[in-house]
TIDREN-50062 format. One record per residue (C-alpha): x, y, z; residue in one letter. Coordinates in Angstrom, 2 decimals, padded with zeros to 5 digits. Each point is the difference from the previous one (the first is absolute). Example, Ala and Ser with C-alpha at 12.3 -4.5 7.8 and 13.67 -1.06 7.14 Angstrom:
<recs>
{x 012.30, y -004.50, z 007.80, residuo a}
{x 001.37, y 003.44, z -000.66, residuo s}
</recs>
This chain:
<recs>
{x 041.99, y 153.22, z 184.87, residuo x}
{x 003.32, y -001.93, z -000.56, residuo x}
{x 003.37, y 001.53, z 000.44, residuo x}
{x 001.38, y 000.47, z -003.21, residuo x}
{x 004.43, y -001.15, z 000.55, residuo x}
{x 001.31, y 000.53, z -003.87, residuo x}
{x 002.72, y -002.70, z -000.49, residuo x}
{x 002.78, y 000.61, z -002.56, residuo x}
{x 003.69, y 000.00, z -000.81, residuo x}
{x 002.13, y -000.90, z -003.25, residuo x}
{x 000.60, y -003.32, z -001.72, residuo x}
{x 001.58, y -002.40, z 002.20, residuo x}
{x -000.49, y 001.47, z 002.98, residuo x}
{x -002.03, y -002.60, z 001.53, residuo x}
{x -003.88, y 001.77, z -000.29, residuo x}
{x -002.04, y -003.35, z -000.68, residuo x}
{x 001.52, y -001.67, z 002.43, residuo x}
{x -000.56, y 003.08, z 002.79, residuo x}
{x -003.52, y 000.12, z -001.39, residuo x}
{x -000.62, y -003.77, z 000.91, residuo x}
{x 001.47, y 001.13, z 003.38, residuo x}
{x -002.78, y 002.26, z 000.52, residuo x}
{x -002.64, y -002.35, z -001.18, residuo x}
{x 001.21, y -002.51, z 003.09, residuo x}
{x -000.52, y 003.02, z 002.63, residuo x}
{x -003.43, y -000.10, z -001.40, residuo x}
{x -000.06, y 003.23, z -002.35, residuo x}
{x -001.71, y -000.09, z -003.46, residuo x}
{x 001.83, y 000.14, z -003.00, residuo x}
{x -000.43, y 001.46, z -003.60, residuo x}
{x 002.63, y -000.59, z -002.61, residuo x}
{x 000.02, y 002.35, z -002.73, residuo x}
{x 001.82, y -002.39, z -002.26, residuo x}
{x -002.58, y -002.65, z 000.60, residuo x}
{x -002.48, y 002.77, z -000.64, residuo x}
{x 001.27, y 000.32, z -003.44, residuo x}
{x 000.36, y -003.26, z -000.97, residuo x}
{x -003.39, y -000.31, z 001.23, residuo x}
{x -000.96, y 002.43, z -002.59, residuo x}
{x 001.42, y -001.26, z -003.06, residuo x}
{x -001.06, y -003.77, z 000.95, residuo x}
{x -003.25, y -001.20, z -002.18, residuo x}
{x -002.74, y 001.98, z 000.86, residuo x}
{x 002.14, y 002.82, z 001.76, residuo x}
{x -000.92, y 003.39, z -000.39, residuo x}
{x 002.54, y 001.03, z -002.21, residuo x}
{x 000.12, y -002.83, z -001.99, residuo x}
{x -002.63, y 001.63, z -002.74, residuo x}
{x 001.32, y 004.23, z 001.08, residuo x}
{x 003.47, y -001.33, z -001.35, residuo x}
{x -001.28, y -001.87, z -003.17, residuo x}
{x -001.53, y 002.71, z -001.57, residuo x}
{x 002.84, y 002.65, z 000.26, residuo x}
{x 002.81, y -002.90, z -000.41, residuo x}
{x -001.91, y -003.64, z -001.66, residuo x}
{x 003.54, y -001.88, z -000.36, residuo x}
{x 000.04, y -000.15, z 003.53, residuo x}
{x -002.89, y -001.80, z 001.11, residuo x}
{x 000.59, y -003.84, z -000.32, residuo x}
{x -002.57, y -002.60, z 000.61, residuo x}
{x -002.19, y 002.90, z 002.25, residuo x}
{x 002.79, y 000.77, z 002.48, residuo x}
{x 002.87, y 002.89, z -000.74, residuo x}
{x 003.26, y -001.70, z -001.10, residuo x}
{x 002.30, y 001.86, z 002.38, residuo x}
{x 002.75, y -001.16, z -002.38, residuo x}
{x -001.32, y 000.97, z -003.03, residuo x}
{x -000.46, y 003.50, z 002.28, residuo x}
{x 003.16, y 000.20, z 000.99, residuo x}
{x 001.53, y 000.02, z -003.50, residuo x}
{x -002.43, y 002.64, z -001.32, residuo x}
{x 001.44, y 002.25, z 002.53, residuo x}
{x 003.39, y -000.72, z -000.59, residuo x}
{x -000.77, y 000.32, z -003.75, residuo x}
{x -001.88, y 003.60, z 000.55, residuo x}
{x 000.37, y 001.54, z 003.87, residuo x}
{x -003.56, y 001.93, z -000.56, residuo x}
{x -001.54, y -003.03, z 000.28, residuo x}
{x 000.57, y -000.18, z 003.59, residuo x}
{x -001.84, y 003.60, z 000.88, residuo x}
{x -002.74, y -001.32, z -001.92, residuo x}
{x -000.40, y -003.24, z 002.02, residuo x}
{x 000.56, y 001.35, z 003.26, residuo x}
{x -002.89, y 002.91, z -000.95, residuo x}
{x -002.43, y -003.60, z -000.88, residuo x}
{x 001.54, y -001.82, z 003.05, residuo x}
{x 000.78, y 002.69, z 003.09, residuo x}
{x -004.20, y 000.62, z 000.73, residuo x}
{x -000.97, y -003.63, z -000.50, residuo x}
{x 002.94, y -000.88, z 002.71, residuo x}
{x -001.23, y 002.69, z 002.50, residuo x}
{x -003.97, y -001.19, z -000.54, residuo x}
{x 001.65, y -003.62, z 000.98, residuo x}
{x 001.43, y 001.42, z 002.87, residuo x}
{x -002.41, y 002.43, z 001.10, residuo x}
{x -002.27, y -002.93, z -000.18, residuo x}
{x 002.12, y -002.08, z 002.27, residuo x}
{x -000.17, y 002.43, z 002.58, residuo x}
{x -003.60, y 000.76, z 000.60, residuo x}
{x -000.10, y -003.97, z 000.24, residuo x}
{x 002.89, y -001.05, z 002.08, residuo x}
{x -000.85, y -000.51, z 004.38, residuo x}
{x 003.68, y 000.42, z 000.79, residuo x}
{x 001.37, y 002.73, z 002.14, residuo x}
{x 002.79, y 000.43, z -001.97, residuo x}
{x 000.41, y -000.28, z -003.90, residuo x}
{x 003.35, y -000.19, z -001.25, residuo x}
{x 000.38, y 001.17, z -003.76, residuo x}
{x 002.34, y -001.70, z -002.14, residuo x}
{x 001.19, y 002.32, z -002.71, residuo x}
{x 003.14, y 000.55, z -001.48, residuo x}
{x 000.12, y 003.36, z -001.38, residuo x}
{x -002.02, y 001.39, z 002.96, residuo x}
{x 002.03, y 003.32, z 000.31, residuo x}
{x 000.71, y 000.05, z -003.82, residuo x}
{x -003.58, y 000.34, z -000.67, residuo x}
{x -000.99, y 001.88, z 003.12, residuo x}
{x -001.89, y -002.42, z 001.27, residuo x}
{x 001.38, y 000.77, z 003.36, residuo x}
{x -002.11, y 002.69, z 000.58, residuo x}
{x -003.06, y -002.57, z 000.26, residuo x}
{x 001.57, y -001.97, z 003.27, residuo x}
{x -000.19, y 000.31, z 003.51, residuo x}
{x 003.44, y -000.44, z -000.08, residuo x}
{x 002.84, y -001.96, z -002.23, residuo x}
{x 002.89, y -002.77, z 000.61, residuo x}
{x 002.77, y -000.47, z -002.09, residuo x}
{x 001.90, y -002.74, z -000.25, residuo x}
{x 003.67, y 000.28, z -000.70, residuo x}
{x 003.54, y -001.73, z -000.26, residuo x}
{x 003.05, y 000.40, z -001.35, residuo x}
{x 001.23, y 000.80, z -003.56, residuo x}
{x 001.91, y -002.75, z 000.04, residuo x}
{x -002.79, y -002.89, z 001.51, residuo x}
{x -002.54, y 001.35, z -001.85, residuo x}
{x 002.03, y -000.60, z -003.71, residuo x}
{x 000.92, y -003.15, z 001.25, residuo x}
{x -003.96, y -001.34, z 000.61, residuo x}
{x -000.93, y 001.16, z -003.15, residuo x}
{x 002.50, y -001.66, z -002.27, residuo x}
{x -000.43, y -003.05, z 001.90, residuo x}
{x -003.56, y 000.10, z -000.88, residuo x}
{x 001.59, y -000.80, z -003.75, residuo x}
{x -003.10, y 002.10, z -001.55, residuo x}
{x 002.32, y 002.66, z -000.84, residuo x}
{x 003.60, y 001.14, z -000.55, residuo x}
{x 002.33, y 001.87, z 001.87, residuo x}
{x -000.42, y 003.03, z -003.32, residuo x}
{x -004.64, y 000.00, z 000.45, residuo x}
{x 000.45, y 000.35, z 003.28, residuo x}
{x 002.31, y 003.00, z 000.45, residuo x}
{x -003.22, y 001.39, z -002.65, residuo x}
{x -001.98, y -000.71, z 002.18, residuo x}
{x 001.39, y 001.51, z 003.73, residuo x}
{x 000.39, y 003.22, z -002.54, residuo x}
{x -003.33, y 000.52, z -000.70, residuo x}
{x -001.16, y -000.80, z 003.94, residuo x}
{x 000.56, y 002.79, z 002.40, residuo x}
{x 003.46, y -000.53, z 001.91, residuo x}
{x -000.34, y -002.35, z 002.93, residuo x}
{x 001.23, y 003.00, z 002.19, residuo x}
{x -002.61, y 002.22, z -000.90, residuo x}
{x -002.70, y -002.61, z 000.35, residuo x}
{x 001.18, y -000.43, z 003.97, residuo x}
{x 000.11, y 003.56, z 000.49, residuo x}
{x -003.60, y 000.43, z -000.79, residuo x}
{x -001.53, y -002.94, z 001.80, residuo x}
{x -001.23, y -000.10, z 003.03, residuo x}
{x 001.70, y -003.38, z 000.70, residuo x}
{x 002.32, y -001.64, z -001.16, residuo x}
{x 000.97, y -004.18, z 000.11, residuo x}
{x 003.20, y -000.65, z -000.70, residuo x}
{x -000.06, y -003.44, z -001.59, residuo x}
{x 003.76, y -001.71, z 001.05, residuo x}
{x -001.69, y -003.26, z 001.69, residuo x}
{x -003.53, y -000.86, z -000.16, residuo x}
{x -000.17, y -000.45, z 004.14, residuo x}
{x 001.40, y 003.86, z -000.24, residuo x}
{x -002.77, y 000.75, z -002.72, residuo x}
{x -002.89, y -001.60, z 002.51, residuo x}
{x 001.33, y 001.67, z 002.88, residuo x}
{x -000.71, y 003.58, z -001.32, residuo x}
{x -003.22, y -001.00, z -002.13, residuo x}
{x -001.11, y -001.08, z 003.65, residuo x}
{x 000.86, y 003.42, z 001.83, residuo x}
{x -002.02, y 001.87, z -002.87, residuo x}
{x -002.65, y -001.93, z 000.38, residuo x}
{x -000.22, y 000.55, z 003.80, residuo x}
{x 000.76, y 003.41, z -000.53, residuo x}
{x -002.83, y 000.69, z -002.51, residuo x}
{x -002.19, y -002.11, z 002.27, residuo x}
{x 000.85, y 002.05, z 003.06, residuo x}
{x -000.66, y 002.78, z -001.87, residuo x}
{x -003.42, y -001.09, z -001.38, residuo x}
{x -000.69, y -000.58, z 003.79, residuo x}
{x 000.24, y 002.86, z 001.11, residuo x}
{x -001.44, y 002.09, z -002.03, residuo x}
</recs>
């Protein structure tokens, strides 16, 4: 049995690279975004469930995220309807991943782990956090978005605050030596834990 540590946190907060943190201490990783994409790549296994309710979408065998993303802007039931196709193939993936994995502790990568109540599958949950201002600021210098789609976006999420309050841990992300620092004294602590019992 691996310890299951659920790893989210908002847009910008710094979870991929607290995630890769984890991965040095030895832990496991799943990614639910890479999960997804590996899904809608050519021969992913919702590649022909999302053709036949929505055909426009699948482009030379693999989902077109883009052409996705404007049929949801276009009509917002689209998105229920995807996520209905999407959510078991995504927790098959996963469960999958976790009869296989050796590691003693899993970490699981997924965004909207509260917002979906995911949370109630893990051993325990880290969130990582920062502030209002730092997180803006790493997003717009991404230059994928502007300052207007991301305010959209930190709506729809569950506020940062909340997130913290719920998790077991939380990593506050202002340097990356602070970041490795704490992802180390969870992992010990988990470890310990798993030791003893």
């Amino acid at each position: 049995m691996t310890f299951k540590l659920g790893l989210t946190g908002s847009i910008g907060m710094g979870k991929s690279t607290t995630a890769d943190l984890f991965v040095e201490l030895g832990c496991a990783l799943w990614d639910a975004d890479k999960a997804v994409h590996r899904l809608y790549e050519k021969g992913g296994a919702a590649v022909a469930e999302i053709g036949a309710v929505f055909p426009s979408v699948v482009q030379n065998d693999c989902v077109s995220r883009d052409v996705l993303r404007e049929l949801i802007q276009e009509d917002p039931s689209v998105l229920p309807r995807i996520e209905k196709i999407v959510h078991p193939l995504v927790a098959a993936d996963r469960a999958d991943f976790l009869n296989r994995t050796t590691h003693d502790i899993t970490v699981l990568d997924i965004p909207l782990l509260f917002e979906t109540g995911g949370d109630k599958e893990m051993d325990a949950v880290a969130c990582v956090s920062t502030t209002d201002q730092e997180q803006e600021r790493r997003v717009l210098a991404r230059g994928k978005m502007t300052a207007d789609q991301f305010q959209q976006i930190r709506h729809k999420q569950m506020p940062n605050v909340e997130k913290c309050a719920r998790a077991d841990f939380v990593i506050v992300t202002d340097t990356l030596e602070h970041a490795r620092q704490q992802v180390q004294t969870i992992t010990d602590q988990i470890r310990q834990g798993l030791a003893d019992a």
